[in-house]
SEVEX-778586 format. One record per atom (N, C-alpha, C): x, z negated, y negated; residue number from 1. Coordinates in steps of 0.2 Angstrom, whole numbers, padded with zeros to 4 digits. Layout:
X	Z	Y	NUM $
...
! end
This chain:
1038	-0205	-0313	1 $
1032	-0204	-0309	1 $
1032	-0196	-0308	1 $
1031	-0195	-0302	2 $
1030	-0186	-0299	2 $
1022	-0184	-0304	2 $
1024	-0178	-0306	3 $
1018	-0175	-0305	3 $
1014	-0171	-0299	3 $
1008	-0169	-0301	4 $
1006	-0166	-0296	4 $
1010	-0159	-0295	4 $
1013	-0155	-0300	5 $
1016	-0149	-0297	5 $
1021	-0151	-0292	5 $
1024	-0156	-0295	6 $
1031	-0161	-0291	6 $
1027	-0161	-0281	6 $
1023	-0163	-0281	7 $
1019	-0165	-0277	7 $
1018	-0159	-0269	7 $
1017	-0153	-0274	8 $
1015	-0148	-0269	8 $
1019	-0148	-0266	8 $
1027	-0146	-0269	9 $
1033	-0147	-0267	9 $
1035	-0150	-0262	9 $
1033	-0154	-0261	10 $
1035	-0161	-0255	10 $
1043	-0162	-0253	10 $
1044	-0167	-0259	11 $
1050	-0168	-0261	11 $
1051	-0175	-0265	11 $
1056	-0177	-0263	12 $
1057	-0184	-0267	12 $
1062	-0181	-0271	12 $
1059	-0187	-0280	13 $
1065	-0185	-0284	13 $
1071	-0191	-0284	13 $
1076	-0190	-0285	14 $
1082	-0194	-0286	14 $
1086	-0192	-0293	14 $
1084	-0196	-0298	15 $
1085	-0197	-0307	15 $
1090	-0201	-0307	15 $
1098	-0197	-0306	16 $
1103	-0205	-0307	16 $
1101	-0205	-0313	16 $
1102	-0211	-0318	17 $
1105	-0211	-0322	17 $
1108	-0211	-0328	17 $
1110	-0204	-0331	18 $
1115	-0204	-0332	18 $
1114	-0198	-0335	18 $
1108	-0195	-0339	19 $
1105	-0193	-0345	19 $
1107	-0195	-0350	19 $
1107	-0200	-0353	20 $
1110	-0205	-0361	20 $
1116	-0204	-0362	20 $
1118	-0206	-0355	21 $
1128	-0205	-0354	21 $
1128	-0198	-0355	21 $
1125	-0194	-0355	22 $
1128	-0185	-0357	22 $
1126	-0184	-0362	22 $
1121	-0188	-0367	23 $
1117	-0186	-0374	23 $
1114	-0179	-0371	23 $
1107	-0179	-0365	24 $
1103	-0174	-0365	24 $
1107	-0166	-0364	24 $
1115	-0167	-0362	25 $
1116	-0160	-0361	25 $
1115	-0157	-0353	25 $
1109	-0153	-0354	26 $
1108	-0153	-0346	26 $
1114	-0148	-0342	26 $
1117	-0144	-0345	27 $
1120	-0140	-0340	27 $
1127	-0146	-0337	27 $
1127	-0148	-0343	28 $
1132	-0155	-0341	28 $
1130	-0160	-0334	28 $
1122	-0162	-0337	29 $
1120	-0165	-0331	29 $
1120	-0161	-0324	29 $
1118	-0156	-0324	30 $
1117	-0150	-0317	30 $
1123	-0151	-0314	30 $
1129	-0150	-0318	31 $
1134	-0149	-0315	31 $
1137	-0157	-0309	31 $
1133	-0163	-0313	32 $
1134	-0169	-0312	32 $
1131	-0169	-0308	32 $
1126	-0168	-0307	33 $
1122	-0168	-0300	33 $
1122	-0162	-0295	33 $
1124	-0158	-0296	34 $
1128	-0153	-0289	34 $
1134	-0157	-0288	34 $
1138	-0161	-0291	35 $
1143	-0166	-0288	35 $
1139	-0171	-0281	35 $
1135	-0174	-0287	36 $
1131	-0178	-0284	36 $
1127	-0177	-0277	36 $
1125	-0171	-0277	37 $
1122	-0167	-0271	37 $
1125	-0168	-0265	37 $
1130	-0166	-0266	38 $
1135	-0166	-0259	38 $
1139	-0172	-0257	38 $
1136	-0178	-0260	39 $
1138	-0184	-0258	39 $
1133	-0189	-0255	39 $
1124	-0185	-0257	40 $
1121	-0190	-0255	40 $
1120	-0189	-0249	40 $
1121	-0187	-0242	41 $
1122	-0187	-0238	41 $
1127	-0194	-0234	41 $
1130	-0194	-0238	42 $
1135	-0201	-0238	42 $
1134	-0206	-0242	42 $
1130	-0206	-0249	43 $
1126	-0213	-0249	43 $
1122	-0215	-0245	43 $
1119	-0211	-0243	44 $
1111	-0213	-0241	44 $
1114	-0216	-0231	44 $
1119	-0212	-0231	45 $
1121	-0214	-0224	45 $
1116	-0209	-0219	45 $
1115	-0204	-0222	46 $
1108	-0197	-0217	46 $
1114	-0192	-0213	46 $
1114	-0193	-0208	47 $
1114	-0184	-0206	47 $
1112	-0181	-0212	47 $
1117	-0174	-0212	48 $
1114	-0170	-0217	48 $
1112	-0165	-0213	48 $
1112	-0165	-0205	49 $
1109	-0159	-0204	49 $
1098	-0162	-0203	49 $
1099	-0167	-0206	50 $
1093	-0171	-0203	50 $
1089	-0167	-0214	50 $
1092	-0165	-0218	51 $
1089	-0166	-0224	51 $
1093	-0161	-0227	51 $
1087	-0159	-0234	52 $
1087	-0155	-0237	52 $
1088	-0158	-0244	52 $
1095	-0158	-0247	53 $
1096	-0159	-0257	53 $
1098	-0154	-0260	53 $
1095	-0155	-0264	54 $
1094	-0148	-0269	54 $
1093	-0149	-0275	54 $
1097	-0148	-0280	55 $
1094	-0148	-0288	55 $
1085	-0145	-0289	55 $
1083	-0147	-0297	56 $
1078	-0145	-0295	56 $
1076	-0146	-0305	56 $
1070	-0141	-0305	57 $
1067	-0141	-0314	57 $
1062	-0146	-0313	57 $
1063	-0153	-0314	58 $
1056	-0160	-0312	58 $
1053	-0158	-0317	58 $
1047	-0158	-0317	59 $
1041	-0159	-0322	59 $
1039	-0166	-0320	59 $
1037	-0171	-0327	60 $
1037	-0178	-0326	60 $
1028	-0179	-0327	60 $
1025	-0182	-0329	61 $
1017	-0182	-0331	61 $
1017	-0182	-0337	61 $
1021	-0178	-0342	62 $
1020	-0177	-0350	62 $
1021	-0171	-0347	62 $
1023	-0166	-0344	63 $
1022	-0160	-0343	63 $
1031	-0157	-0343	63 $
1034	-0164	-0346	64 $
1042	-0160	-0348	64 $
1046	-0160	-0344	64 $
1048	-0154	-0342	65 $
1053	-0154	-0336	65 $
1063	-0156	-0340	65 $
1066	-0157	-0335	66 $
1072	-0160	-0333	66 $
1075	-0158	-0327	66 $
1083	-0158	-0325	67 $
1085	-0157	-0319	67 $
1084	-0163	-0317	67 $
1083	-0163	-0312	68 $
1085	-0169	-0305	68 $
1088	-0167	-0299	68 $
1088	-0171	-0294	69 $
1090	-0169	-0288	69 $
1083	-0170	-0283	69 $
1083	-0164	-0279	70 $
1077	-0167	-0276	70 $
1079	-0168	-0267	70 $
1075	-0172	-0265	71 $
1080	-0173	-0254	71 $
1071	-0173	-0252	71 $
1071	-0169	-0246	72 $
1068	-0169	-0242	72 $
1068	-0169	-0235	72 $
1065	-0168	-0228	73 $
1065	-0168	-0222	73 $
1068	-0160	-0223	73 $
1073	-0158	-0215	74 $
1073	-0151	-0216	74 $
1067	-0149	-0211	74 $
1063	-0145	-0211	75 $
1057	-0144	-0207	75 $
1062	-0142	-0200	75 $
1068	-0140	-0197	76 $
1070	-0138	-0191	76 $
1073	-0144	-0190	76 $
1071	-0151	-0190	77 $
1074	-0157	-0189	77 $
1074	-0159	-0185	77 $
1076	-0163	-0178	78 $
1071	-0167	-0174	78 $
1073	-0171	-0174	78 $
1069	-0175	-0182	79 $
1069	-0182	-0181	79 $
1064	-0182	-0191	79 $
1059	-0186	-0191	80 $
1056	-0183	-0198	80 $
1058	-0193	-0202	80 $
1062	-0192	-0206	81 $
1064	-0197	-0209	81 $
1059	-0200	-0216	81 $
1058	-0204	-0217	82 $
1053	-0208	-0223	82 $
1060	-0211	-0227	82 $
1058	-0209	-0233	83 $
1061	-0209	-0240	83 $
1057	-0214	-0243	83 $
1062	-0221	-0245	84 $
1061	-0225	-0248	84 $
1064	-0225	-0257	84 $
1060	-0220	-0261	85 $
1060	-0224	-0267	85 $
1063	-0226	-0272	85 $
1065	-0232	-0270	86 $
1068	-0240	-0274	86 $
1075	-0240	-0268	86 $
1074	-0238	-0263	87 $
1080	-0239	-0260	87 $
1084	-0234	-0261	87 $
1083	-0227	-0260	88 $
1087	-0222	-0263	88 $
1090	-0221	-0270	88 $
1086	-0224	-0273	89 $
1086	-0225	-0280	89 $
1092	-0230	-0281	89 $
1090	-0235	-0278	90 $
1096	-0242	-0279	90 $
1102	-0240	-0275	90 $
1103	-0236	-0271	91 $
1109	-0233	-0268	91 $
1114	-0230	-0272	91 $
1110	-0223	-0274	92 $
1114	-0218	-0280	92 $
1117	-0224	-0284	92 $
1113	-0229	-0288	93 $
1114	-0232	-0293	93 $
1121	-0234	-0291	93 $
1122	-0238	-0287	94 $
1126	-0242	-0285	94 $
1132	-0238	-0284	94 $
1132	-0231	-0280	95 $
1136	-0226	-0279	95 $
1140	-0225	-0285	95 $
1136	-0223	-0289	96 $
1137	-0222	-0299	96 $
1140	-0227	-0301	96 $
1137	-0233	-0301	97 $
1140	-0237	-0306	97 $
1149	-0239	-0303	97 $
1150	-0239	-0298	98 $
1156	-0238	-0293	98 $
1162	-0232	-0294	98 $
1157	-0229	-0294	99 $
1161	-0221	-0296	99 $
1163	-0220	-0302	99 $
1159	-0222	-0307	100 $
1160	-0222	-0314	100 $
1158	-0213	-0317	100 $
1155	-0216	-0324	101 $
1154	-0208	-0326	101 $
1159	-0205	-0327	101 $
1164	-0208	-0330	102 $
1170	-0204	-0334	102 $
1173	-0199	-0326	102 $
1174	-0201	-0321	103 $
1174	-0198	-0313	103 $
1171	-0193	-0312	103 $
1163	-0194	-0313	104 $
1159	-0191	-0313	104 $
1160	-0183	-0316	104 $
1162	-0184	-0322	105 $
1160	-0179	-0326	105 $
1165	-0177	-0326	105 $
1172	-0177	-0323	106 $
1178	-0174	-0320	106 $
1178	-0171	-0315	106 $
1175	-0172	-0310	107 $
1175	-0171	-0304	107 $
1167	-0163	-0307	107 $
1164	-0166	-0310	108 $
1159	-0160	-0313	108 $
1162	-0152	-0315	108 $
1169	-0157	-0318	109 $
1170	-0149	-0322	109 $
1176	-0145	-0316	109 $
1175	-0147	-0310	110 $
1178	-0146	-0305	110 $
1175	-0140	-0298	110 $
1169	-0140	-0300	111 $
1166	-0137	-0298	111 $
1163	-0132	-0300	111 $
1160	-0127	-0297	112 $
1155	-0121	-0299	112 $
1149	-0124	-0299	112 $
1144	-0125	-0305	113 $
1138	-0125	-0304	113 $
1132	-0119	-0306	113 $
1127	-0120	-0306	114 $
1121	-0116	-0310	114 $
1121	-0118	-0318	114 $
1116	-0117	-0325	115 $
1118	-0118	-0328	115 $
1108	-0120	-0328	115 $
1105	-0124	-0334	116 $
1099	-0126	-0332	116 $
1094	-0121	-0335	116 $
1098	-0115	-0340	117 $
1091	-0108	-0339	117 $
1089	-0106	-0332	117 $
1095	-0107	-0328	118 $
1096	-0103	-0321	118 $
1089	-0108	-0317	118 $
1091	-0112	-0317	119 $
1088	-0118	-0314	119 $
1082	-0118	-0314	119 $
1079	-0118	-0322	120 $
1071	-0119	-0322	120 $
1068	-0111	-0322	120 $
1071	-0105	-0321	121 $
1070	-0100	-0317	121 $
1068	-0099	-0311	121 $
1075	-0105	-0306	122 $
1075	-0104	-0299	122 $
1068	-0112	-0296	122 $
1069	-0115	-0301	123 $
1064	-0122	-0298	123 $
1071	-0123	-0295	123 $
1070	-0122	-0290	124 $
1076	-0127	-0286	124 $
1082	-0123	-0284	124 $
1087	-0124	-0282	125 $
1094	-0124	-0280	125 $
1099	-0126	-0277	125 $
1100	-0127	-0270	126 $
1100	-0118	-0268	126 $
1091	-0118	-0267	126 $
1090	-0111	-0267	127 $
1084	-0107	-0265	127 $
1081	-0111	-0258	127 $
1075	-0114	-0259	128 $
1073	-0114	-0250	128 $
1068	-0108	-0246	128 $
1069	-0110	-0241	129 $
1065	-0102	-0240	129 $
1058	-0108	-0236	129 $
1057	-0113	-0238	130 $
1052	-0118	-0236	130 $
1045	-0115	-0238	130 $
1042	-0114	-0233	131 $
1034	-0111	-0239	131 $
1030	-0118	-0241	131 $
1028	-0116	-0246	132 $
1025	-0122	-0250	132 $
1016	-0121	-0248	132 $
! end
């Protein structure tokens, strides 16, 4: 469940999975989901010049923040797309359990990512220049 800081943001969160599988090492996870970032354009089946994903510091309604991924409309769009939830949700999933973690987490150490002090410093990444 978003919180209301989540909320100002206007932003859908996208939580693969896939926390347990790294036993809670966030910069492990970041790195997994900057993989993952540059693919959901191609799960979801979106234009990516139609949308914005970005890593992000969630805060949940216990106050505790976590990375996620977060996708939104890009405001110079022209076309404003509605985000389904359960359907994005179910997408990633499916992506994942197909791709496999052990994949995943190779392809992870393949890339440059942020580390998650950076992160919960930056809120989001890359930087948006969206005014909130």
């Amino acid at each position: 469940m978003e919180s209301n800081e989540n909320n100002r943001k206007g932003f859908m969160p996208i939580e693969p999975n896939i926390y347990d599988h790294l036993n809670g090492d966030y910069d492990l996870i970041i790195s997994c989901f900057e993989y993952i970032r540059g693919e959901i354009p191609t799960i979801l089946n979106i234009d990516p010049d139609d949308i914005e994903v970005f890593l992000v510091s969630f805060c949940n309604f216990l106050g505790q923040y976590y990375p996620a991924i977060g996708i939104r409309n890009k405001t110079d769009s022209k076309k404003s797309l509605s985000f389904d939830f359960f359907e994005i949700d179910e997408k990633v999933e499916n992506w994942l359990a197909n791709f496999g973690i052990e994949n995943l987490k190779q392809k992870a150490t393949e890339i440059k990512s942020i580390d998650w002090k950076t992160l919960q410093d930056l809120q989001e990444y890359p930087s948006q220049t969206r005014p909130f």
